[in-house]
C-alpha positions in Angstrom: 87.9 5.0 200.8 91.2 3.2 200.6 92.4 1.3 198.1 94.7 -2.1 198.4 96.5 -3.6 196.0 97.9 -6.9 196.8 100.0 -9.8 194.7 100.4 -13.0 195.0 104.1 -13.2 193.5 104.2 -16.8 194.9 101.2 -17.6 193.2 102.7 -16.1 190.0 105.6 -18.1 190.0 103.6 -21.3 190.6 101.6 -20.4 187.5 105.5 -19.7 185.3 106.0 -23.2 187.3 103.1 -24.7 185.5 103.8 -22.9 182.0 107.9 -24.2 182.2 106.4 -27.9 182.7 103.5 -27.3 179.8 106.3 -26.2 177.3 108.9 -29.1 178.8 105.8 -31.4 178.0 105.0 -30.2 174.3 108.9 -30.3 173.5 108.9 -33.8 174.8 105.6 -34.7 172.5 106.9 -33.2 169.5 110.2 -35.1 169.8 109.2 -38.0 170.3 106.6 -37.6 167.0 109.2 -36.1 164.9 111.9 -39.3 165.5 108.6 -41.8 165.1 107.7 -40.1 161.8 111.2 -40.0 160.8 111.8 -43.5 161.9 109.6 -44.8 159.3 112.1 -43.6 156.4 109.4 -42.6 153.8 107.3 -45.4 153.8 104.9 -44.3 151.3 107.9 -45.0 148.8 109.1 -43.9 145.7 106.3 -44.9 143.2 104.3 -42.0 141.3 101.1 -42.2 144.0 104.1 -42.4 146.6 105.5 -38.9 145.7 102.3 -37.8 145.1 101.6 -38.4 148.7 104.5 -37.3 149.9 103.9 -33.8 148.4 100.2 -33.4 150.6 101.8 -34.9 153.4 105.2 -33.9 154.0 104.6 -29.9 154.0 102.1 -29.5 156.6 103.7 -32.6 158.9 106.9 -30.0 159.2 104.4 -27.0 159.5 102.8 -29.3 162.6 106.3 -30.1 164.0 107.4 -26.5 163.6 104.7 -25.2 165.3 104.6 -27.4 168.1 108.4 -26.2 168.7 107.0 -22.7 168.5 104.5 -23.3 170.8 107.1 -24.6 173.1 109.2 -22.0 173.3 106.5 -19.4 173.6 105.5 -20.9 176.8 108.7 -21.2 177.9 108.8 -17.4 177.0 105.8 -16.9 179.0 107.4 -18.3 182.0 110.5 -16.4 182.0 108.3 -13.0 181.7 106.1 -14.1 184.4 108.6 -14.9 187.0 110.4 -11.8 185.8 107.2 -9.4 186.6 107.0 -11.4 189.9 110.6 -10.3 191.2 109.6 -6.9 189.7 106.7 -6.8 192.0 108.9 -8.5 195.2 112.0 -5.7 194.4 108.8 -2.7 194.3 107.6 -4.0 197.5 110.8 -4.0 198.9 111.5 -0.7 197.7 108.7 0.7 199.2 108.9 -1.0 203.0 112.9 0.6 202.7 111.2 4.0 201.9 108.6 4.2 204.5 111.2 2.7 207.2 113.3 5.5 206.0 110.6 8.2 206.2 110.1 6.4 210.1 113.7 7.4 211.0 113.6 10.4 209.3 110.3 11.6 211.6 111.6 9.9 214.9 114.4 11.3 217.0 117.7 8.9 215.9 119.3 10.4 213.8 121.7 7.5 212.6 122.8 7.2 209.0 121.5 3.8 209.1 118.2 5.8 207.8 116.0 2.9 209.0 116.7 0.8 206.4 116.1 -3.3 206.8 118.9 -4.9 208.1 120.6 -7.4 205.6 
């Protein structure tokens, strides 16, 4: 019984592709609601139900914010890793057509030092 293994290291990089533009997305969203919050300059004022206000709101709109620019820049994260393992995969699979087009010049009858590599 043989067994394959096969990747798709252009389908990987189409999915870091598709992570890169989710994260460029969120960034974009959480900008733009951070300058629109902030372009209202407090409007809730400076009365006593005002601050009051301010105290429930204020906290978890930065946590929101903040998290969104986590988020962000874990997907982006995600993408570099992924298109990273894909060039891993691409240098292993070139590694190994070098070896067994070594081991084919080794077995035949040239002897050259070009070992069978690929040519460039």
């Amino acid at each position: 019984m043989s067994r394959r293994l096969s990747i798709d290291t252009d389908g990987i990089g189409a999915g870091a592709t598709g992570l890169r533009a989710a994260a460029a997305q969120l960034a974009s969203i959480i900008a733009t609601l951070d300058s629109g919050v902030d372009a209202q300059h407090q409007p809730w004022g400076d009365d006593r139900i005002g601050q009051e206000f301010a105290k429930q709101w204020v906290g978890p709109k930065n946590d929101l914010l903040d998290s969104g620019r986590d988020l962000a820049r874990v997907l982006e994260s995600s993408a570099d890793g992924i298109e990273t393992m894909a060039k891993g995969f691409g240098a292993t699979e070139d590694d190994n057509i070098d070896s067994l087009r070594g081991l084919n010049g080794d077995l035949s009858t040239d002897t050259s030092p070009s070992g069978g590599h690929r040519s460039p």
